[in-house]
VEXVEX-368538 format. One line per 8 residues: number of its first residue (from 1); their letters; for each residue x, y, z of C-alpha. Coordinates in Angstrom, 2 decimals. Layout:
# residues N
NUM) a) X/Y/Z ~ ...;
This chain:
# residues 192
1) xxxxxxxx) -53.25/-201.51/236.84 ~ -52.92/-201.81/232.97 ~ -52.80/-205.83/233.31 ~ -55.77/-205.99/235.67 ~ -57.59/-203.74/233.32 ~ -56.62/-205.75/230.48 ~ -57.15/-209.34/232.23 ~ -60.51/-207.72/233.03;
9) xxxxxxxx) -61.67/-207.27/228.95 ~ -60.53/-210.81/228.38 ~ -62.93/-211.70/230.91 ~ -65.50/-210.00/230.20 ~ -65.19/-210.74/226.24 ~ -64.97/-214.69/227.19 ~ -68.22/-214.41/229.67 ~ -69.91/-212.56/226.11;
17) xxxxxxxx) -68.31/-214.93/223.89 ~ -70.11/-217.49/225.62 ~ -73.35/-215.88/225.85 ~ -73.50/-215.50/222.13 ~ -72.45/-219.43/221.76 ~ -75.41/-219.85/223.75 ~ -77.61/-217.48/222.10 ~ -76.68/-219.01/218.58;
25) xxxxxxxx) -77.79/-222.53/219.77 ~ -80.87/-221.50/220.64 ~ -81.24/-220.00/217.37 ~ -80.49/-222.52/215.54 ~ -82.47/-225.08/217.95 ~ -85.36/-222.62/217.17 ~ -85.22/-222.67/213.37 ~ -84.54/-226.10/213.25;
33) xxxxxxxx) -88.30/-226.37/215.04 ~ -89.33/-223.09/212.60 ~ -92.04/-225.11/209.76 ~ -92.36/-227.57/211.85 ~ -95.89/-229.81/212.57 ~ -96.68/-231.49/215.21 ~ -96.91/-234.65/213.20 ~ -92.86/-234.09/212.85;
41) xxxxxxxx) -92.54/-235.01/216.26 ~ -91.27/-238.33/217.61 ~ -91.01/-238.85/221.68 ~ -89.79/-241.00/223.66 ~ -92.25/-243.52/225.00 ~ -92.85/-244.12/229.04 ~ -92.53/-247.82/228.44 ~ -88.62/-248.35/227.80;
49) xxxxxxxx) -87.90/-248.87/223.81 ~ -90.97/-247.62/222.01 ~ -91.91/-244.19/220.76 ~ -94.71/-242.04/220.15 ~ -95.08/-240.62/216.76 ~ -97.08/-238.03/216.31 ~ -97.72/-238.49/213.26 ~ -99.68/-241.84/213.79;
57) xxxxxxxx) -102.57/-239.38/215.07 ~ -103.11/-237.99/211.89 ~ -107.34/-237.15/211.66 ~ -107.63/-236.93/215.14 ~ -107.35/-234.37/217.78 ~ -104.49/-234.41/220.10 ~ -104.47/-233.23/223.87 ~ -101.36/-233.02/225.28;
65) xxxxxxxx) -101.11/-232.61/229.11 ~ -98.07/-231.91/231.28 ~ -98.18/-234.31/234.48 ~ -97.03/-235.23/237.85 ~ -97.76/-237.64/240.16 ~ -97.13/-235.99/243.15 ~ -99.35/-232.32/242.57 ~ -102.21/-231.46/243.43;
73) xxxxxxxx) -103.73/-231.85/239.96 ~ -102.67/-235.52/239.70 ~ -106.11/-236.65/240.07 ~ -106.76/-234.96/237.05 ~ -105.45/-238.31/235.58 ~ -108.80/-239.99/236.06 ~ -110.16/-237.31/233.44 ~ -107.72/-237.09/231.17;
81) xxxxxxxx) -108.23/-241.54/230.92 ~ -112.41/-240.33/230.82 ~ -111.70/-238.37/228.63 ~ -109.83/-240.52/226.29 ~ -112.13/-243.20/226.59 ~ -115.18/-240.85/226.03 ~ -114.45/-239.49/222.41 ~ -111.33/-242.08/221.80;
89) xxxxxxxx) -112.56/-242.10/218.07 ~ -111.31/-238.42/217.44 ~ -109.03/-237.77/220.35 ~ -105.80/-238.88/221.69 ~ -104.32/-237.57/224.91 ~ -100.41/-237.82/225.01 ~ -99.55/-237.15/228.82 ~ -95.66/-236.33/229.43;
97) xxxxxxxx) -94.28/-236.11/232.85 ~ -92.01/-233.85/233.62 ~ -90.34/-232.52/237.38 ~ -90.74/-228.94/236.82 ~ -92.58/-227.84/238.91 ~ -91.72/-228.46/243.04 ~ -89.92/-231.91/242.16 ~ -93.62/-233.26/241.59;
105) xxxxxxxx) -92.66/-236.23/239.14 ~ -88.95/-237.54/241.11 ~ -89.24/-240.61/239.85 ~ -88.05/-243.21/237.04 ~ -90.20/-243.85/234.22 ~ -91.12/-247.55/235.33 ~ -91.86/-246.08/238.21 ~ -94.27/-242.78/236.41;
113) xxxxxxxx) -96.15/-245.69/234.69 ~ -96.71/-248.17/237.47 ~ -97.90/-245.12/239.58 ~ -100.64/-244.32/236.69 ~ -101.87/-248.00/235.89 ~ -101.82/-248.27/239.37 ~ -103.82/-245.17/240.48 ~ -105.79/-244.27/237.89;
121) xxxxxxxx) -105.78/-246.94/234.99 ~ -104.21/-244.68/232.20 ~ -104.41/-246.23/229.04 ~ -103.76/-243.32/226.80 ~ -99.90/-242.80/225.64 ~ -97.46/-241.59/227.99 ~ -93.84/-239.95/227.11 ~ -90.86/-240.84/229.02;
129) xxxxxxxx) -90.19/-237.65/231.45 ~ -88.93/-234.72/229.92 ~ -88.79/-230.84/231.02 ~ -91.29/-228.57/229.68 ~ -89.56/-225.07/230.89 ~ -86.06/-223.61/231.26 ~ -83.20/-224.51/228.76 ~ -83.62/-228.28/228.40;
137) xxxxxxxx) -87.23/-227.58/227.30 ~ -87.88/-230.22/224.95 ~ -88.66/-229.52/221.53 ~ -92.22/-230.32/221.35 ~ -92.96/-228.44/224.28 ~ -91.28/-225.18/222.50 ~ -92.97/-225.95/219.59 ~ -96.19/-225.64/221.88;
145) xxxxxxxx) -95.31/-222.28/223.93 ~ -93.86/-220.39/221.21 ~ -96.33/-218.59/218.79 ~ -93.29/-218.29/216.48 ~ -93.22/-221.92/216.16 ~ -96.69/-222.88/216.30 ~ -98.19/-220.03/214.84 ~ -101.58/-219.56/217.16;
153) xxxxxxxx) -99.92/-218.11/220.81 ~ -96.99/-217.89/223.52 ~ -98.18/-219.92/226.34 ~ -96.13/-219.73/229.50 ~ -96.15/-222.95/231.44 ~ -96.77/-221.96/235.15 ~ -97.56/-225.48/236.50 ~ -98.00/-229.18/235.67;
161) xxxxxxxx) -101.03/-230.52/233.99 ~ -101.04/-227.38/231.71 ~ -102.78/-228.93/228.91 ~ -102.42/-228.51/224.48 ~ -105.29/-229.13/222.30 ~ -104.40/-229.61/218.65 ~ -106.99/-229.95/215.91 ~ -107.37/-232.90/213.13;
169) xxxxxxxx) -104.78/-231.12/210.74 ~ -102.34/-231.09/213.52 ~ -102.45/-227.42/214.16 ~ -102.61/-225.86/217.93 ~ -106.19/-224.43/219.10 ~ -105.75/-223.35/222.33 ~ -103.35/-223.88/225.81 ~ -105.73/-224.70/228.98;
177) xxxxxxxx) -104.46/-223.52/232.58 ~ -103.69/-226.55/235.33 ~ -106.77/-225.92/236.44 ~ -109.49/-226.50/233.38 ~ -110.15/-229.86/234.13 ~ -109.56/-232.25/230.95 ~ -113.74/-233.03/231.33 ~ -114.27/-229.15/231.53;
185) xxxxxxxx) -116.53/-227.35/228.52 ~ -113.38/-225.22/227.66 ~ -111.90/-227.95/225.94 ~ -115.00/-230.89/225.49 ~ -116.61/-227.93/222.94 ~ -113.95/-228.77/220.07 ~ -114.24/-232.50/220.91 ~ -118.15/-233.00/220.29;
C-alpha cells in the first residue's frame, strides 16, 4: 500500500511538474510579446518565400481579418478586396487563414491563394495559414486578443473572418465580430 501510495505522489508531482513547464512557457512566450507593436511583427507570406512586415505599413491603417475558404463568411473576401481597393491610400488589409474553426481552410497555401485569385481577385496581402486560438496561437494573433499585450481589450475569437483594425501609429482600435461585414459603418467610420 505504502509503494502504491508513494508511486502515486511521483505521479502526480510529474503530471504538476509538467504543468508548470507549460505554464512557464507561456509566460515567457507572453512577455516576450509584452512592449510589443504591431510593427514588430514579421509573418509568413501566402506566396512561398516572402514575408509580410508589418512594419512596412507604417502611416496607414491595418485591418487584419481571420479567413477561410470554406465558411460561410468566405464571400466576405469580395469586401475585404473592396475594401482595400476603396481607401488603399490609408488602409491595408492583411488576411491570414487559419483551420480553426470546423476545418474551414484544409488546404495548402498554394492552394489558399489560388482559391482567392481565383474566386474573388484578392490583391491585398495574405499570410501563410496559421492558428489564431488554442496553444499554437500565433503570436500576432495573441498580441491581438490579449488586452495585456495590446493594451485596448481581450477579444475572444469565436469564428473565422473575426476582423482587427489598427490605427496609423500601429495601435489596436477595435475587434469586429464575423459578422460586421469589412464594407460595414462599424469599421468604414475610422477609414474616411
Amino acid at each position: 500500500m505504502k509503494k502504491l501510495f508513494l508511486m502515486f505522489l511521483s505521479v502526480v508531482a510529474f503530471f504538476n511538474s509538467c504543468a508548470q513547464k507549460k505554464s512557464d512557457v507561456s509566460k515567457a512566450k507572453t512577455n516576450e510579446l509584452m512592449g510589443k507593436s504591431i510593427y514588430d511583427f514579421k509573418v509568413d507570406a501566402l506566396e512561398e518565400g516572402k514575408q509580410i512586415n508589418f512594419a512596412d505599413f507604417k502611416g496607414k491603417k491595418i485591418l487584419i481579418v481571420n479567413t477561410a475558404s470554406e465558411c460561410g463568411f468566405t464571400p466576405q473576401y469580395a469586401d475585404l478586396e473592396k475594401v482595400a481597393q476603396e481607401y488603399k491610400d490609408k488602409l491595408v488589409v492583411v488576411g491570414f487563414p487559419a483551420n480553426n474553426f470546423g476545418g474551414q481552410e484544409p488546404g495548402s497555401n498554394k492552394e489558399i491563394g489560388a482559391f482567392c485569385q481565383k474566386n474573388y481577385g484578392v490583391t491585398f496581402p495574405m499570410a501563410a495559414k496559421v492558428s489564431v486560438k488554442g496553444s499554437d496561437t500565433a503570436p500576432i494573433f495573441k498580441y491581438l486578443t490579449e488586452k495585456e499585450l495590446n493594451g485596448v481589450k481581450n477579444t475572444t475569437i469565436l469564428w473565422n473572418f473575426t476582423k482587427f483594425l489598427i490605427d496609423e501609429n500601429g495601435k489596436l482600435v477595435d475587434s469586429f465580430v464575423s459578422t460586421t461585414k469589412p464594407t460595414d459603418e462599424a469599421i468604414t467610420k475610422y477609414l474616411k
